[in-house]
Structures are given as structure tokens and as C-alpha cells.
N, C-alpha and C positions, 0 to 999 in steps of 0.2 A: 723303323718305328711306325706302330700305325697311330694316323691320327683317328681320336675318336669322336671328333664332334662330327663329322658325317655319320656313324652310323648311328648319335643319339638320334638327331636329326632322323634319319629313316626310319627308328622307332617309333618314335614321337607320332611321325605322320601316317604310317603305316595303322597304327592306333587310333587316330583320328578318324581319317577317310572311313575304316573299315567300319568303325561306330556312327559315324554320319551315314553313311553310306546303308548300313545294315536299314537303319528305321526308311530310307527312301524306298530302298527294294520291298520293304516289307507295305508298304502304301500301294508300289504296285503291283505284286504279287494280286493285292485284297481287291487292287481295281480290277484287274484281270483275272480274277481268281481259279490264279495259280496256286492250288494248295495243296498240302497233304493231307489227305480226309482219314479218318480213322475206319479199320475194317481187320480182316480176320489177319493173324502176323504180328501186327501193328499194336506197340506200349500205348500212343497217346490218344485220347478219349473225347477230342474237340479237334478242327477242321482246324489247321495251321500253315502259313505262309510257306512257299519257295521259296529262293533266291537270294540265300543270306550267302552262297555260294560265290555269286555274281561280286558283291561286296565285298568279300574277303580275298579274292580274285585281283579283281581292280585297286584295291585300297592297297596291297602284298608290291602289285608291279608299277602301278601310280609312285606312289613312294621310292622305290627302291632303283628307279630309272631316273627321275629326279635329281634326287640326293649324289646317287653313284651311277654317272652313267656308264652301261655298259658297253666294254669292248673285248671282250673273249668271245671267240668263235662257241667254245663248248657251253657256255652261259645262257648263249642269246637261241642255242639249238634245243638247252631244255628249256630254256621259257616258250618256246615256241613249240615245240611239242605238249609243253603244260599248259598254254592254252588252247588247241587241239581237244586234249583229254576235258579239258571244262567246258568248251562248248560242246561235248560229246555228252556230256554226265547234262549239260542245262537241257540240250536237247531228248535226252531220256528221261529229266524231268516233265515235261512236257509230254512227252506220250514215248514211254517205255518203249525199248528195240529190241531188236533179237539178241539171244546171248552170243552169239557164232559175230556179229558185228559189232556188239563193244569190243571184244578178245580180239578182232581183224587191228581195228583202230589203236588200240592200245599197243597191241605188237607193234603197229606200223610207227608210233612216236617212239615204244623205248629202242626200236630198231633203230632212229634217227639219233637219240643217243648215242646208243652204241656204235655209229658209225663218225661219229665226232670223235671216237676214240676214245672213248669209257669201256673199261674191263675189269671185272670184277681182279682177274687175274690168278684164280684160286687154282684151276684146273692145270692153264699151263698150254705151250703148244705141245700138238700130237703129232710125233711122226707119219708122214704120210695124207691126212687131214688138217696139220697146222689147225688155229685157233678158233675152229668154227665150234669145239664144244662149248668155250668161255665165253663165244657169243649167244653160246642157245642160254648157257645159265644163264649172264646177266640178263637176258633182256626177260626169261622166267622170274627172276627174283624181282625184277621192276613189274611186271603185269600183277605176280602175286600178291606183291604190298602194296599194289595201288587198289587193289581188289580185297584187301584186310581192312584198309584203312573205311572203304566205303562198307564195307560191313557193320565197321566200329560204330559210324554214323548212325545210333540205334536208340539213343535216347538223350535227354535234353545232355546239354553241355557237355558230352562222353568226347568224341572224335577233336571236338575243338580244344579242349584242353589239355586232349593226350597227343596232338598236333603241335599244341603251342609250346609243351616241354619239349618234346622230338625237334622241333625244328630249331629250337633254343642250343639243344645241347650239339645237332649240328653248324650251327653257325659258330661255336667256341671253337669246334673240331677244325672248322677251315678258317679261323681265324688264328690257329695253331698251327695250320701247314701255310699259312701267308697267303690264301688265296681268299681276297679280300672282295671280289666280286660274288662269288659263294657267301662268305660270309654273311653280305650285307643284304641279298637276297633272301636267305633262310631268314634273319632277323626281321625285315620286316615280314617274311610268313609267319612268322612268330608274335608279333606285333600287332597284325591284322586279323590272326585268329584271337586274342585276346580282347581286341576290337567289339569283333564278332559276339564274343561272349557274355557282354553287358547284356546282350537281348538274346543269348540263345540259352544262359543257367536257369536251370528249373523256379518256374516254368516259364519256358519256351515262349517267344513270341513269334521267333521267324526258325525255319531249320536252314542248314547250309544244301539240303540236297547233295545230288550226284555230282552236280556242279562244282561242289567245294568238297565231296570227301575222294571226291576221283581224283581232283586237282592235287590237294594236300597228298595221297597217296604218290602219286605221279611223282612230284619236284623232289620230293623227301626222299621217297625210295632213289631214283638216278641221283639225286646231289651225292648219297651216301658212296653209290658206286663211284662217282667222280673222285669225290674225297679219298677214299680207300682203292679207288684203282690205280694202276701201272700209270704213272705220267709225272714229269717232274713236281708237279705240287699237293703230292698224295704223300701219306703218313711215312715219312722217307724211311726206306727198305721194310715195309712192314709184311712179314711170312703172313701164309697164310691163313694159321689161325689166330692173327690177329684181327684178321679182314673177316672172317668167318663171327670167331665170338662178338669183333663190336657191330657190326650189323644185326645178327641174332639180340645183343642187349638194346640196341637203340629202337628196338623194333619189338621187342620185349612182349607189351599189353596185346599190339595188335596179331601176334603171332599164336597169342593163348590163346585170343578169343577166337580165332580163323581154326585152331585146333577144336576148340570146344564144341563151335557151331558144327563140324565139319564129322566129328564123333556123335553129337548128339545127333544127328538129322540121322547120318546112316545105322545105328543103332534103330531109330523109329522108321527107317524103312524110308523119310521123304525126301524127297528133290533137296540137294544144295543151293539151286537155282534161288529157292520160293523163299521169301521174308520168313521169319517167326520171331517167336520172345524166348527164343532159348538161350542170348550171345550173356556174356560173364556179367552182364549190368544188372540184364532180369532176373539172374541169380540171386548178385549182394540185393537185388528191391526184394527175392522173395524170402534171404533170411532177416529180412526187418529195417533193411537199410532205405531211408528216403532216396527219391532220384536224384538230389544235390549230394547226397553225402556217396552214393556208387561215383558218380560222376569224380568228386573229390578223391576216392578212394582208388579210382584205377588211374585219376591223373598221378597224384601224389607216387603209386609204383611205378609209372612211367619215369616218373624223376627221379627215382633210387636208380631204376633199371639203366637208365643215360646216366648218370653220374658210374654206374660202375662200368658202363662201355667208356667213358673219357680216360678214365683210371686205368682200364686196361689199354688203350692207345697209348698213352704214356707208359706205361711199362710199371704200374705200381701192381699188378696182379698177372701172373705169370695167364697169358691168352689160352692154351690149352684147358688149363685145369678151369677155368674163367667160364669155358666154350660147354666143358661136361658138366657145372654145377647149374649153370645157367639152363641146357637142356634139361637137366635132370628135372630141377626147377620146374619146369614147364609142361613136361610132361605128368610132374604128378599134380600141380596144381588143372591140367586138362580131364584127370583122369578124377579126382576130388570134384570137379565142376560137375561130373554127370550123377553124381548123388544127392545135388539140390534140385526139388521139383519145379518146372516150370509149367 
């Protein structure tokens, strides 16, 4: 039986810190001015604080070591790879790096996953090469969605709220296969982004930066593979396309919008690399929607999208059909995305 007053506890405080925590960072962001200035790419139209990332960071692992201290090997390798990627994202906030040196460093933490023994599992060993293909996918699908996720980070309250459902409906997930150090982890990422949000919902006080959308991408994506990979306390016997569609739904928003950007740029011929205002937010703002209610609007699908990845881990929707409606899904809302002007 679990008990739950540790992880209200972790809530609670994860919640607090991060909200306390956010208006400090954001005092010294303005003394040191660390900001994000507005220019060509870029939604917001006044010079805006760093380091709401740092906050939601600290307040996620403050809390959550506390509360539940940790002792799994696999737990303590992604937290430590997850902060890794935050001081990699704080540092690029700070003076941007080259794209060949985030992609090094990112590889090099989801690689540190994966060698704790996270596998997606999908592939399988290959005669002759054994399992080095299911290590090139997972530690792809962790760089991918850690690099979606900082995408999504595109306008006020977007990435933090479609974080804080995401990492909500994983912490049920591993709190369903009894891996209660997962669990209480993701909860207060859940908590701290929520935190966060008092001061990041339109309009914006402070941003989370690279700090916090590399971070969130990072832990969310590997916890997923934890949870759903090969190890006694993964979705017991789950084939897999079960592992396929609930990753695809729990990752649902930030996969459209990684599509959309990714269509839209090469269709105009620019760089993927370079920022713009073409990601699914500046869409809903340019058919009429304020930046609270996009923000509300791609969280809220976020939470359809994990409530039908839990359903289908549990076995209430058959995973295949779950896997093709979901894609389907996706692609033609990517393909509808490129007929609003941005």
C-alpha cells in the first residue's frame, strides 16, 4: 500500500519553493540583467527575466529528496543527467552555444540513462549486433523530446503547463507500476512547474528559459522510457505498441508542435536551428485566441492526450488502433497548422 502523505508533502513543497523561488530568481535575473530582450522570431514585445528555470529546478529536487530520499541507482543517474542538461540550457541562456555542443551533451546524459539500463525495448536484440539499435532509438527519442519540449517554451505559460499535465499523468503511470521514487519525482516536477506558473501565465514576469525547458524535456522524456522500458518495474509485459502509442500520447502537444515548426520552416526554405513565431501557440493567437487562453488551450489537450496514454496503459483502448488514430491525429492537425498565417 502506498502511503500518501509523503507525496502530499512533496507537492506542497515542490509548489512552494518553486513560487518562492521564481520571484528571487526573477530579482536577480533584473540585477544582473539576465533577460530575454525582444527581437526578430521572438512573441514578446518588452525585455523579460531568465531563470524561472533555475527555480523550478531547485524547488522539483529540493522537495522531492527531502520528502523521499532517494536510493535507486536509475533515479539518482537521471537526476543527475537532468541537472547536466539545466546547467547546459542556464548556460545557453547566458550566451547561446553551438548546435553540434548541446546535441554532444544531451546525447552524453540520455547515453548515461541508457546505460543505467533504460530501453525503450521496441526494437528488440539483432542477431549479430545485439541491442545497439534500441540504444540509438532511445537515447533519439530522449534528445528529440528534450529538444520539443524547449521548443514549446515559446510563449507565456505554453511549456509550463503542458509540463505540469505531462509530468502529472507520469507520476500516476509510476505510481501504477509501484515505482514510487519515479513517482514522487515527476510529482513534484509537476508541482514546481505549477509553482512556476503563478509568475510565468500571461503576462509573463519571469521565462523558465533553456534552463527549465531542456530540463523538463530531459527527466519527462527518460522517466517515460524508465517507466515503459524492459525492467522489473515497467508496465508489466507491455508489447510494443503499447510502449510506442503511450509515449506518442503523453507527448502528444509537443510532438505536433515539433512537427508544425519543422514543416513550416522547410516549406519557407529557413533554418530549423533559428527561433520564429510559427510554433502551434502563434497560430491559436493568430485565429483570435489571447495568449492565456492558447496557453490554456494546448494545456487542457495535453490532458486529454495523457489521460488517453493512461487508458491505453491499462488496457481500456486496444494500443495499436490507439497508436494509428493518435498519428493520424497529428499529422493532419500538422498539416491544418500550415494554413494559419503567421
Amino acid at each position: 500500500m502506498i502511503v500518501l502523505r509523503p507525496y502530499i508533502v512533496v507537492g506542497a513543497a515542490a509548489f512552494i519553493l518553486a513560487a518562492l523561488l521564481s520571484e528571487a530568481m526573477r530579482w536577480i535575473a533584473l540585477k544582473y540583467r539576465l533577460m530575454d530582450r525582444p527581437g526578430k522570431g521572438k512573441a514578446h514585445s518588452s525585455p523579460t527575466p531568465y531563470l524561472g528555470g533555475v527555480a523550478i529546478v531547485i524547488g522539483a529536487l529540493t522537495a522531492w529528496a527531502i520528502a523521499v530520499p532517494p536510493r535507486d541507482r536509475q533515479i539518482l543517474t537521471l537526476v543527475g543527467a537532468g541537472t547536466l542538461i539545466s546547467a547546459l540550457g542556464l548556460a545557453d541562456d547566458m550566451r547561446p552555444s553551438r548546435v553540434s555542443v548541446r546535441l554532444a551533451v544531451e546525447c552524453l546524459a540520455a547515453g548515461a540513462v541508457v546505460a543505467s539500463g533504460a530501453r525503450l525495448g521496441i526494437v528488440g536484440a539483432v542477431p549479430g549486433i545485439g541491442d545497439w539499435p534500441d540504444i540509438a532509438i532511445t537515447v533519439l527519442w530522449i534528445v528529440l523530446i528534450t529538444n520539443s519540449f524547449n521548443l514549446l517554451d515559446n510563449s507565456d505559460g505554453v511549456a509550463g503547463g503542458i509540463a505540469a499535465v505531462t509530468a502529472a499523468a507520469l507520476a500516476i503511470l509510476a505510481f501504477r507500476t509501484g515505482w514510487e521514487s519515479i513517482a514522487a519525482f515527476q510529482l513534484a516536477v509537476s508541482a514546481s512547474c505549477a509553482g512556476f506558473l503563478a509568475h510565468n501565465w500571461a503576462p509573463a514576469r519571469i521565462f523558465m528559459g533553456d534552463a527549465g525547458s531542456l530540463f523538463l524535456g530531459f527527466v519527462m522524456s527518460a522517466s517515460a522510457v524508465l517507466i515503459f522500458g524492459l525492467h522489473p518495474g515497467s508496465v508489466p509485459a507491455a508489447p510494443w505498441a503499447v510502449r510506442v502509442s503511450g509515449l506518442l500520447l503523453l507527448n502528444f502537444v509537443a510532438v505536433v508542435d515539433t512537427g508544425t515548426v519543422v514543416v513550416s520552416r522547410f516549406r519557407a526554405g529557413r533554418s530549423l536551428m533559428r527561433g520564429g513565431t510559427d510554433h502551434t501557440s502563434h497560430r491559436l493567437r493568430a485565429l483570435g485566441l489571447q495568449t492565456s487562453q492558447a496557453a490554456a488551450v494546448l494545456s487542457a489537450i495535453a490532458g486529454i492526450s495523457c489521460t488517453f496514454g493512461l487508458l491505453v496503459t491499462l488496457g481500456a483502448f486496444p494500443a495499436a488502433g490507439s497508436f494509428a488514430v493518435a498519428l493520424t491525429v497529428g499529422i493532419i492537425l500538422v498539416v491544418l497548422a500550415q494554413r494559419v498565417r503567421v
